[in-house]
C-alpha positions as CSV (number, residue, x, y, z in Angstrom):
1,X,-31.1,-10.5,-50.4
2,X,-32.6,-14.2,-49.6
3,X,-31.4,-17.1,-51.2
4,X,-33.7,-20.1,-52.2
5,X,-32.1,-23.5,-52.5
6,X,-34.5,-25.9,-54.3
7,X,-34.5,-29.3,-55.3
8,X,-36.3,-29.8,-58.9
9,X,-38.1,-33.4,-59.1
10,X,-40.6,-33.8,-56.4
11,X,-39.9,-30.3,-55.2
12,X,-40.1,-27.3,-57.3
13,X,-41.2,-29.4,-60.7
14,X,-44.7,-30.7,-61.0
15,X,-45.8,-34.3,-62.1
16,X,-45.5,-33.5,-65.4
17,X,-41.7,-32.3,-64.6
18,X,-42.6,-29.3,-65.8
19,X,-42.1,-25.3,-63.3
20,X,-46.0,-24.1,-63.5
21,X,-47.3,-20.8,-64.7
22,X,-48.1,-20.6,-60.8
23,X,-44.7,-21.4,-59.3
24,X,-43.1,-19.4,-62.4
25,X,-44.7,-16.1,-61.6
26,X,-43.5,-16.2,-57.9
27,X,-40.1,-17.2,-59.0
28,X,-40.1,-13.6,-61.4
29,X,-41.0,-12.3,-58.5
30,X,-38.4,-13.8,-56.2
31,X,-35.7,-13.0,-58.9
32,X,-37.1,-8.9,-59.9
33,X,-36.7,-8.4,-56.0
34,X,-32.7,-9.1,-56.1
35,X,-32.9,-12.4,-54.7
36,X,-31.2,-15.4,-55.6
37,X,-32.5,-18.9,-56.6
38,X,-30.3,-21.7,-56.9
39,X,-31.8,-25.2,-58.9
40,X,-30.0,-27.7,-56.4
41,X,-30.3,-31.1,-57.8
42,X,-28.7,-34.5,-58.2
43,X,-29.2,-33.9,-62.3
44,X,-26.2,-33.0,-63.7
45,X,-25.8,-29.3,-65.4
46,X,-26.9,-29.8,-68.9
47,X,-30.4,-31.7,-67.7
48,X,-30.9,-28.3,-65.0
49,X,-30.4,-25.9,-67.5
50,X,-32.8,-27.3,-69.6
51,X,-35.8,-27.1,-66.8
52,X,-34.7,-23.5,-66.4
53,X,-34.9,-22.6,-70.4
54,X,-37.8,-24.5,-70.7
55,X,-39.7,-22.6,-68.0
56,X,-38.6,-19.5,-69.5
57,X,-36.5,-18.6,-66.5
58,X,-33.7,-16.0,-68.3
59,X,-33.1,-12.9,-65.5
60,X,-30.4,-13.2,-63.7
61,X,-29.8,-14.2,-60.2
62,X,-29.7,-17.8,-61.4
63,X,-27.4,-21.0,-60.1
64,X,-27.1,-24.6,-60.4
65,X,-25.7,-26.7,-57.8
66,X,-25.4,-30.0,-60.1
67,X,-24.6,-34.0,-59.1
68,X,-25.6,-33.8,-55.5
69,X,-23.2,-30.2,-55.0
70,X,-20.2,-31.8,-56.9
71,X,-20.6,-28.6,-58.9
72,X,-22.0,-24.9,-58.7
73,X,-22.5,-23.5,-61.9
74,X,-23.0,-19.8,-62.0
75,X,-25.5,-19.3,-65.2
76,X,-24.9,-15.4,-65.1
77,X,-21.2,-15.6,-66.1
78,X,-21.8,-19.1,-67.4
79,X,-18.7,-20.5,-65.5
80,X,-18.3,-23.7,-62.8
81,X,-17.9,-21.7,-59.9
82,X,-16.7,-24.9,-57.8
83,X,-16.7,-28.8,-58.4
84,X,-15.1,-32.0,-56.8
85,X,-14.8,-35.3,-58.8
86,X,-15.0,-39.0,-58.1
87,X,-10.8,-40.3,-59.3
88,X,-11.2,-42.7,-62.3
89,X,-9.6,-45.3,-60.2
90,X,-13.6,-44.9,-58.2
91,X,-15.6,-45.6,-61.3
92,X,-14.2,-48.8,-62.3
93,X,-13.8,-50.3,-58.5
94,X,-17.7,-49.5,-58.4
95,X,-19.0,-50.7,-61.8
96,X,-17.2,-53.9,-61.2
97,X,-18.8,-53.7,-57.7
98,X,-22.5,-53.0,-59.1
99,X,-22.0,-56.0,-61.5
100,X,-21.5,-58.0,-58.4
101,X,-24.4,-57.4,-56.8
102,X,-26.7,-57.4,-60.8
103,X,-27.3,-53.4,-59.8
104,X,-27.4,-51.2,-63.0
105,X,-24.6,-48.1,-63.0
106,X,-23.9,-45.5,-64.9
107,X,-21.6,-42.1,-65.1
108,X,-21.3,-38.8,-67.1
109,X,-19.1,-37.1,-69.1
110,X,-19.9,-33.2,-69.1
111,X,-22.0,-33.7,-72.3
112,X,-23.1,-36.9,-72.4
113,X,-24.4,-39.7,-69.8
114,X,-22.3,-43.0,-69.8
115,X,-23.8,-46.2,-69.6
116,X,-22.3,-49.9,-70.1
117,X,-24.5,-50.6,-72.2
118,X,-28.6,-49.5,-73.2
119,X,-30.6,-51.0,-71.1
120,X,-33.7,-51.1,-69.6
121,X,-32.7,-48.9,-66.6
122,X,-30.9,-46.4,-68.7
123,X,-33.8,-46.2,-71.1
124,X,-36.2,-45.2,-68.0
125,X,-33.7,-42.8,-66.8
126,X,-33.6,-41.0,-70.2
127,X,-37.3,-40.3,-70.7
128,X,-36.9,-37.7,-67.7
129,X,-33.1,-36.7,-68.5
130,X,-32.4,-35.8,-71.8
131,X,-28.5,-36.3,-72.3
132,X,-26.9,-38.3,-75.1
133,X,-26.1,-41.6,-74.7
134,X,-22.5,-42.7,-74.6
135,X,-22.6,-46.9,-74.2
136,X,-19.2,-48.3,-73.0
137,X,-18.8,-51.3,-71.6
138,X,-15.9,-50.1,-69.7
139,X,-17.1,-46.7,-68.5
140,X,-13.8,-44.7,-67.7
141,X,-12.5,-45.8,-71.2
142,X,-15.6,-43.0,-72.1
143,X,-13.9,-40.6,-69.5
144,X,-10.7,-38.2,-69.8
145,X,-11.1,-36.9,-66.7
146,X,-13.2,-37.9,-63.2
147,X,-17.1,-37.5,-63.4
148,X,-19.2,-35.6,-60.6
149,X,-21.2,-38.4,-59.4
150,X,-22.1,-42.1,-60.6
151,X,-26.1,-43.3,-60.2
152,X,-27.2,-47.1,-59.3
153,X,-30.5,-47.9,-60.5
154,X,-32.5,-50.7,-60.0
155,X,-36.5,-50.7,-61.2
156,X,-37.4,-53.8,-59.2
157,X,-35.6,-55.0,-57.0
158,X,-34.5,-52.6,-53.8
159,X,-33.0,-55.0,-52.0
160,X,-30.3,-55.1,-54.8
161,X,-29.6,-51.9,-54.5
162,X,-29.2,-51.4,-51.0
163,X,-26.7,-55.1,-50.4
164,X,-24.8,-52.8,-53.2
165,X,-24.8,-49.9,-50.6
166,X,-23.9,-51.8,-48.0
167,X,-21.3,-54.0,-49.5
168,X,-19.9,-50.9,-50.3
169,X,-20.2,-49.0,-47.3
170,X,-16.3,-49.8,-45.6
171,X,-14.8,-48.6,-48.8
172,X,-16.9,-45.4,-49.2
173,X,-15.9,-44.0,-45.8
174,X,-14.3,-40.6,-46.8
175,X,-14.0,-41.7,-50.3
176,X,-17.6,-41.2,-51.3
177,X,-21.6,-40.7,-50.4
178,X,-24.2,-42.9,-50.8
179,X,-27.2,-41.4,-50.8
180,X,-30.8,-42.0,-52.3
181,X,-32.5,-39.6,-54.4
182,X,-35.6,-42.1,-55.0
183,X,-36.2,-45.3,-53.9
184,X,-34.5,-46.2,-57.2
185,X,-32.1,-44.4,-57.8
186,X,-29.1,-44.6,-55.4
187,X,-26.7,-41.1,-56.2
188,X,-22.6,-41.7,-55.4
189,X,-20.9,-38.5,-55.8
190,X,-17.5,-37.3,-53.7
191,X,-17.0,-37.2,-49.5
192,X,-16.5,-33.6,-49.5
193,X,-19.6,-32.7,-52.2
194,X,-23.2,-32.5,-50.9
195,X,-25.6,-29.9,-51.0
196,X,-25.3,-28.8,-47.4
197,X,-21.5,-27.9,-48.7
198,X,-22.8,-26.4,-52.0
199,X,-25.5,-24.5,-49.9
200,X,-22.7,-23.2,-47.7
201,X,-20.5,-22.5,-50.7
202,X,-23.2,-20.4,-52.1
203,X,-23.8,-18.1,-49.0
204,X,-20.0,-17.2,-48.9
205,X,-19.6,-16.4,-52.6
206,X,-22.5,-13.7,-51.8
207,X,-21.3,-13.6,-48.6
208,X,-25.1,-13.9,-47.2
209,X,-25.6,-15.6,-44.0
210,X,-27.4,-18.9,-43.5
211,X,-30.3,-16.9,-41.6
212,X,-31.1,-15.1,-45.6
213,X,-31.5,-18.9,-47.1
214,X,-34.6,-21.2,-47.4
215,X,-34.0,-25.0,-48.7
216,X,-36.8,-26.9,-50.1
217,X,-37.0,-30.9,-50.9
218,X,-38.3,-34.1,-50.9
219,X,-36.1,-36.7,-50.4
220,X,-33.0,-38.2,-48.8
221,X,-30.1,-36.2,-50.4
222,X,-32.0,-32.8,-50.1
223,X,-31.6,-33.2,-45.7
224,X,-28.3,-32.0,-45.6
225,X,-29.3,-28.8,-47.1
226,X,-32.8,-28.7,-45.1
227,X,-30.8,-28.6,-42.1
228,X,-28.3,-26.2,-42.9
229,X,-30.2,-23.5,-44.2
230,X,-31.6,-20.7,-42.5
231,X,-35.2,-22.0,-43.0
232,X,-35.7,-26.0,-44.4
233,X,-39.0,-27.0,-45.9
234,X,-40.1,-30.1,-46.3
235,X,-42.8,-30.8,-49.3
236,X,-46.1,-32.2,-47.8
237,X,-45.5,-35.0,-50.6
238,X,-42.1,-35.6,-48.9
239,X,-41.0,-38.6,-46.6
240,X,-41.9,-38.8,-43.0
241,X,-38.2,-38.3,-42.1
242,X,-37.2,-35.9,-44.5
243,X,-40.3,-33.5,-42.3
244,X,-38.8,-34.1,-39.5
245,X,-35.3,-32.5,-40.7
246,X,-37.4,-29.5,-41.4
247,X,-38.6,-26.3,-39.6
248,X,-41.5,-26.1,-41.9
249,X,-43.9,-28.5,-43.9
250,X,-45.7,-26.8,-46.9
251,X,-49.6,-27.0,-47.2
252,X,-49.5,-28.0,-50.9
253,X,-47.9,-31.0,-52.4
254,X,-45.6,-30.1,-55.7
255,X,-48.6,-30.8,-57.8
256,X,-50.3,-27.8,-56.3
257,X,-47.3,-25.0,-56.3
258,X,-46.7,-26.1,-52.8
259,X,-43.1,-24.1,-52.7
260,X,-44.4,-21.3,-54.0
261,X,-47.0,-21.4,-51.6
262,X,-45.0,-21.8,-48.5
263,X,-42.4,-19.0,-49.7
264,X,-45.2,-16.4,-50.6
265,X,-46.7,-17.0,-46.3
266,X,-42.4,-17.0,-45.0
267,X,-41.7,-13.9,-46.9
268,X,-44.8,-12.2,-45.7
């Protein structure tokens, strides 16, 4: 049994965000053979699940590590099969840190996406992911219980976004991770989440060794799992430094089925 850890945007999706007829035929493949693929993105669940029923993906064999690995979602018995949460006490210390520095953040509630108010940023974020809208100034008066992660966004202006990061950086240590997903979007999601821990997580709940996994991304918060895994791969549309984390590049860019490429040549 191999497991394949992908990332979605930039990775397994094309420019149109969309899993080809290409890239879909070799993932029936992958999953008739009684191997396991696991969507590993910072998107929370809802938005995943909606790539995978929109690409027609139904057999089993199926996870979601969601928010960055703040949950695994196991979508044949349609239970969380693990999750860590940022403490309530988190999200308001970093809205009122964001406002600060004029950086745009927002949370989620399990159904919905929580935003201070609609605006420009979270309007851009919605065209891709499709959640409701819940605007609250305050964001934890939205939340009963801690959310998975929290995303900064800024559309113009990157130095904001990193001062934020680094203004925040003493507090974060063991609290939090900071990392990027895009050069836009900064992701904030638990200490002890990831998707080198989720990746891990996922191995001993089949209790598969690293050597049977493969890990495919793009961008900064898909390294962890690059490294951890068996085999990493790197898209050829990736940054310089996230190939460098990797033991392979593929061919193909993720316009041109370049995992399923790269995966067809590794599993001979």
């Amino acid at each position: 049994m191999k497991l394949l850890f992908t990332d979605l945007d930039g990775t397994l999706l094309n420019n149109d965000s969309q899993v080809s007829a290409a890239t879909k035929a070799f993932l029936d493949k992958f999953l008739a053979a009684g191997n396991k693929l696991i969507f590993s993105s910072g998107r929370p669940k809802d938005s995943i699940l909606e790539v995978k029923n929109n690409a027609g993906l139904t057999q089993p064999g199926i996870l979601l590590i969601c928010s960055n690995g703040a949950q695994v979602y196991d979508c044949d018995t349609g239970r969380t099969i693990m999750e860590t949460r940022l403490p309530l006490p988190y999200v308001s210390y970093l809205q009122e840190q964001a406002a600060k520095y004029g950086v745009h953040i927002h949370t989620y509630r399990d159904d919905a996406v929580v935003s201070p108010a609609e605006d420009e940023e979270i309007i851009f974020y919605r065209k891709r992911i499709h959640l409701p809208l819940i605007v609250s100034p305050a964001l934890s008066d939205a939340l009963t219980v801690g959310p998975y992660k929290m995303l900064a966004i800024s559309l113009r202006d990157a130095d904001k976004l990193e001062a934020f990061r680094l203004g925040i950086s003493q507090w974060a240590q063991n609290k939090i991770q900071t990392i990027y997903s895009n050069q836009i979007y900064l992701e904030l999601f638990p200490h002890t989440a990831g998707k080198e821990n989720a990746l891990r997580f996922v191995c001993d709940y089949f209790g598969a060794p690293l050597s049977d996994s493969y890990a495919a991304g793009d961008a900064d918060n898909d390294i962890s799992m690059i490294k951890a895994a068996g085999t990493g791969i790197a898209m050829r549309n990736a940054a310089d430094y996230v190939k460098q984390a990797a033991d392979v590049v593929t061919e193909l860019d993720n316009d041109q089925d370049g995992l399923a490429h790269m995966m067809e040549k590794l599993l001979g």
